[in-house]
N, C-alpha and C positions, 0 to 999 in steps of 0.2 A: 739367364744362366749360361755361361761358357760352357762351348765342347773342350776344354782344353783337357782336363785332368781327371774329366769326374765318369763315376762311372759306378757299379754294382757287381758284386761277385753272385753266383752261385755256388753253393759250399755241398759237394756231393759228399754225403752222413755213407751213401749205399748204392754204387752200381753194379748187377752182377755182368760181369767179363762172358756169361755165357752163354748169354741171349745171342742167338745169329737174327740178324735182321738186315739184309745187304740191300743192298739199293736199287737194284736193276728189277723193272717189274715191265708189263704188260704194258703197253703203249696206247691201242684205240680208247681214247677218250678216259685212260687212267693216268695217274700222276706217278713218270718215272721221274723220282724226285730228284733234288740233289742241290743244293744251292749250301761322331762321340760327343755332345759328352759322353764318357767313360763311363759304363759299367763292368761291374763284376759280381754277379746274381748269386750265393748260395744255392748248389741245386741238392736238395736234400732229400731222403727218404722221405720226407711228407713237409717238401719243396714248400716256399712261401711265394706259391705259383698265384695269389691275389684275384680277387674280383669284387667290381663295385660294391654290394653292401655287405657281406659276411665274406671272408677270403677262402676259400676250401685249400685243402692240400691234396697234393699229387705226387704220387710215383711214376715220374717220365723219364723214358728212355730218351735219353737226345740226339741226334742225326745231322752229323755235319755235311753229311749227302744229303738231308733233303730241306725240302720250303714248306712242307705246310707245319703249322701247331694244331695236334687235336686232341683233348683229351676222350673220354669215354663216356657216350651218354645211355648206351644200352649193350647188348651181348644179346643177337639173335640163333648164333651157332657158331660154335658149341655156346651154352651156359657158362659165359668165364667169369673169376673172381675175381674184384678189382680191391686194393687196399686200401680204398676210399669210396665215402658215397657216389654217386655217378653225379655228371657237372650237371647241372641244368643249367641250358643253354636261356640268352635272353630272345627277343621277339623281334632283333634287328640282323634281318638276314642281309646277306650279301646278294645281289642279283644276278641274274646269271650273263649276261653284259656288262658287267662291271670289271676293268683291268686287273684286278685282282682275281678274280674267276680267269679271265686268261690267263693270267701267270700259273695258275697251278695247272691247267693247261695245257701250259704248255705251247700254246697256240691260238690262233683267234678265228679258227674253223671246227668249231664244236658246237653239240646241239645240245639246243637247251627247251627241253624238257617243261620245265615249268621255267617262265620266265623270270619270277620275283624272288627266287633262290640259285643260288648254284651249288651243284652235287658235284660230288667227286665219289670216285675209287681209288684205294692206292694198292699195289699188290709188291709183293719183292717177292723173291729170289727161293727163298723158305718157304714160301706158301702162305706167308702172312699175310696176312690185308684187311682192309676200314675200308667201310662206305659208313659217307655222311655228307653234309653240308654244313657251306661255312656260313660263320654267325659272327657277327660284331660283338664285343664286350668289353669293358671297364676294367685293367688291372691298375693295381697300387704298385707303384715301384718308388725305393728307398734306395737312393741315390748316396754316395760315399760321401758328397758335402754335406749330409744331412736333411736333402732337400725330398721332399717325398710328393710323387706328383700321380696324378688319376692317367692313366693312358687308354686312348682307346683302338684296340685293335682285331683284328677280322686270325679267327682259329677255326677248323676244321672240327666239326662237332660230330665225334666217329659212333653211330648208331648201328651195324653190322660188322661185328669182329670176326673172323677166323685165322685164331690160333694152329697151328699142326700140334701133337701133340707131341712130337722129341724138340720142336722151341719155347712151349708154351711158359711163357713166365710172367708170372701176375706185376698188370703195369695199370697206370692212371691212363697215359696218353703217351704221344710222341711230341718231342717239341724240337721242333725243325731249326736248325741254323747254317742252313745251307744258302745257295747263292740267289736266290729265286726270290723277289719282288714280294710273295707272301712267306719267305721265312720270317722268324723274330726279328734279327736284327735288323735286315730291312726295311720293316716296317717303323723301327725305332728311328734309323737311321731319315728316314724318311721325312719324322717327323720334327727335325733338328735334336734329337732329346741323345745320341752316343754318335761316335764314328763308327764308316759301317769296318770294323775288326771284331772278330771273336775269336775267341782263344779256349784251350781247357787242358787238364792235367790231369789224369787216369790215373790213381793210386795202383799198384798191383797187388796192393795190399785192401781192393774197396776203396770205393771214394773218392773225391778230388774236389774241384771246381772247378767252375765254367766263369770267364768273363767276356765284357761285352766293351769295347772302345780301346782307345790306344792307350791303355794303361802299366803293361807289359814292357818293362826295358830294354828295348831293342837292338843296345848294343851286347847282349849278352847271349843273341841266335845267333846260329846259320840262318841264313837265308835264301831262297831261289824262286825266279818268278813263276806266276801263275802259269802254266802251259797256254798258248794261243790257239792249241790244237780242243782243247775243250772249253766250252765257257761255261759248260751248267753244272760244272764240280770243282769239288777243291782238288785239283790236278798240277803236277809237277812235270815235265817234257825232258827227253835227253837222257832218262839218268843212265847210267851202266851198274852193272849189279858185278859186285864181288863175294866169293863164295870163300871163308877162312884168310882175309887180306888175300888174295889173287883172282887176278883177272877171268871173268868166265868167257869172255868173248859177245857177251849181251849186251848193246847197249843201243840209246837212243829210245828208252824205255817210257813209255806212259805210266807215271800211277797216279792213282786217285786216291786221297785222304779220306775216310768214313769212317766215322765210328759206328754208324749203325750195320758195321757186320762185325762180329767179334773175331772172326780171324783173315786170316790175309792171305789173298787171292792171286796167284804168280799164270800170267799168259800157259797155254800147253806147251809150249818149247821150251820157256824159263823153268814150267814146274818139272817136266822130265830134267830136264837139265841136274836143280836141285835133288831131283831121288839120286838119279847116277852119283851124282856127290858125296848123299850121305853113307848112302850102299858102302862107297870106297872106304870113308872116315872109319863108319863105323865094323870094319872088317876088325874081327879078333879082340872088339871091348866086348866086354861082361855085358851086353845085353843084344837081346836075338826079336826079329818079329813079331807079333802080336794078332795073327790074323784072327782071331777069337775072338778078340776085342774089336768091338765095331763102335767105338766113341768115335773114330773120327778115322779117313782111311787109311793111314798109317799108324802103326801104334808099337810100340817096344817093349818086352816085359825083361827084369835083369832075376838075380837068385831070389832076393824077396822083393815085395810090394816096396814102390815107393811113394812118399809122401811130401815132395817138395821138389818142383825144376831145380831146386840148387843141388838135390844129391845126386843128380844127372849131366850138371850141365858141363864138367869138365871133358863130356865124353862129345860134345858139338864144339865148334866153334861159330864165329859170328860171322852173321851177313850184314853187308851196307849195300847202298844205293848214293852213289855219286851225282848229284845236280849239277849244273851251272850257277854260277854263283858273281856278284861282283867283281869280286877279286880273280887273283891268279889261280888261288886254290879252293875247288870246287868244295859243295857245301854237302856233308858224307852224314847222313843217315842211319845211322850204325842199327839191327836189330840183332841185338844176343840172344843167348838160347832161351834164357827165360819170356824174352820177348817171343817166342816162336812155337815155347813148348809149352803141352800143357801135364797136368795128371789125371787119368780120368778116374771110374769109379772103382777099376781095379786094379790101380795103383800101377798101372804102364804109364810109360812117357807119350805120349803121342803128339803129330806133328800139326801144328797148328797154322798151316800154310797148302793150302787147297787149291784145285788145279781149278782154276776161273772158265776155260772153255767148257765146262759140265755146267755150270749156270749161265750161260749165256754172256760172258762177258767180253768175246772174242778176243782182241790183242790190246786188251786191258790188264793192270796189273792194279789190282786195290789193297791199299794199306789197312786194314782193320784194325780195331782198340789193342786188341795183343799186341801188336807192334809197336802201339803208341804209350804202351804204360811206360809209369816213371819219363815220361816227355813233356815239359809244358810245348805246347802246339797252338800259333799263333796264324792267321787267317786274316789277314789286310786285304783286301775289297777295294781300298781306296789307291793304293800302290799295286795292287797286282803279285803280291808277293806269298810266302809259306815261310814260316819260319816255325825252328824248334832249339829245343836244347833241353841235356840231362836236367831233373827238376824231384826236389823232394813235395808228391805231389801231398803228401799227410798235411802242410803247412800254407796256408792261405799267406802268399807274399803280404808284406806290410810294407808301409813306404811311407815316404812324407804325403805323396798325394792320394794314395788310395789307402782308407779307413773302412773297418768293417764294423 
């Protein structure tokens, strides 16, 4: 079978925007995660996530920050609900010497416990975290030429969950497609079966999909390369940030692309920066602070409840983030206010861009799903590059080469 053209969607039926799950976790001996033929996988509410002889369905959260796949084989504490049976794992452990165990790892000075398994912990940012070990198992994948092949691959089989109880949202598993040797693609990529690229499109309406291989039109992004300054994220170098088309005087900026935090993460100097900003804009419009509301730590209430970023948004204007780019003219990032803002339960606007030094992300600036909706966002591994561009994500592209 050719890598040329082929490949699988996933078709997200359901993701909620408001799961926080960031990426930055615990380090001794925990997984700070982060990592064609052409696929493009449907990822769906009850995902056609495959396994050798009955296929189960799953509801996963996907992480383009991180490497490991796990879905859910138990809930020790709290008692959580999952929307699916729990996986039963097969009998082909991964060992704990095995280069796979090091890549989630991280490293190849860790103790191993029992030697004919390898455990993990992952913990982030929110207090979330799995303990489990990884297992080999048999997925079915249906390939866009029609070709359907048995694969076998090593997932993290998550047997102690703890949810917090202000992120808790009932999931299958995480599935990883980050940079890291045990994420999905990787392993696909690995196996000659896609290019290592993945891509995905965040409806902000719910939904989208995920693809996996160079299937994605590539003259239709911006473009800009991977940063050199990080290799275990999808990270962009250089950029400068403008605040309403004007310069803020910020630049040479780190960000990191993740979906698995729902909002977006600006350095302590960036994020002061942006309040002074909004503080000035928003002098003498129709809506005043919101310290009562505690959805998130800024929030704006106007004369009545609102019900949609659009009946707010003429009162922000937009931020970008300028890359480096091939060309002459750098490749701009644009996040509008709907990209920024959210509604919470009582009907404030509130600002969906959180000062990163309170989780530990020092002079990191991370891009979360908010900023990425309505963007297909493409992820080449084999060029070193990030590309995006405006995208109606309700619509799974069609093409001569890619058939769903």
């Amino acid at each position: 079978m050719k890598l040329e053209k082929l490949g699988f969607f996933i078709v997200l039926l359901f993701l909620s925007s408001s799961t926080s799950l960031a990426w930055f976790g615990n380090s001794k001996n925990k997984i700070s995660t982060s990592n064609g033929r052409n696929s493009i996988l449907p990822y769906e509410q009850s995902s056609s996530s495959s396994s050798s002889s009955s296929p189960p369905s799953f509801l996963n959260r996907f992480r383009s920050g991180s490497s490991v796949v796990f879905p859910v084989h138990g809930n020790v504490y709290p008692v959580g609900y999952t929307p699916h049976p729990l996986y039963r794992p097969s009998n082909d452990l991964v060992p704990c010497r095995h280069p796979m165990c090091a890549s989630v790892h991280q490293t190849n000075n860790y103790d191993c416990e029992v030697e004919h398994q390898c455990d993990y912990e992952v913990e982030y940012a929110d207090h979330y975290s799995s303990l489990g070990v990884l297992v080999n198992d048999v997925y079915v994948l249906n390939f866009t030429n029609g070709v359907q092949l048995k694969v076998r691959m090593a997932l993290g089989c998550g047997y102690d969950q703890i949810f917090p109880d202000s992120s808790y949202h009932p999931i299958d598993g995480m599935l990883g497609l980050g940079r890291g040797k045990s994420s999905l693609i990787s392993q696909l990529n690995n196996q000659g079966l896609v290019r290592n690229v993945v891509g995905h499109c965040l409806s902000a309406q719910g939904g989208g999909y995920i693809f996996f291989g160079d299937v994605y039109d590539s003259s239709r992004l911006a473009w800009t390369p991977m940063s050199s300054r990080d290799s275990k994220h999808y990270s962009a170098g250089a950029g400068e940030l403008t605040f309403g088309g004007k310069r803020t005087g910020f630049g040479n900026l780190l960000a990191v692309f993740d979906t698995g935090s729902s909002y977006t993460y600006f350095n302590s100097n960036t994020y002061q920066a942006l309040i002074s900003w909004l503080t000035k804009e928003l002098a003498g419009k129709p809506i005043k602070e919101a310290p009562e509301d505690q959805t998130l730590p800024l929030c704006w209430y106007g004369k009545r409840p609102f019900r949609s970023v659009y009946e707010v948004r003429k009162y922000f204007k937009p931020i970008a983030l300028s890359f480096p780019s091939s060309g002459k003219i750098k490749a701009q990032f644009e996040i509008p206010p709907e990209a920024y803002l959210i509604i919470s339960n009582m009907g404030n606007v509130c600002l969906g861009i959180l000062n990163g030094s309170e989780v530990g992300m020092e002079g990191l600036n991370l891009i979360g799903d908010i900023s990425m909706l309505d963007k297909v966002m493409v992820f080449d591994n084999e060029k070193q590059l990030i590309g995006w561009a405006p995208a109606d994500c309700n619509r799974v592209p069609k093409s001569r080469d890619v058939s769903i």
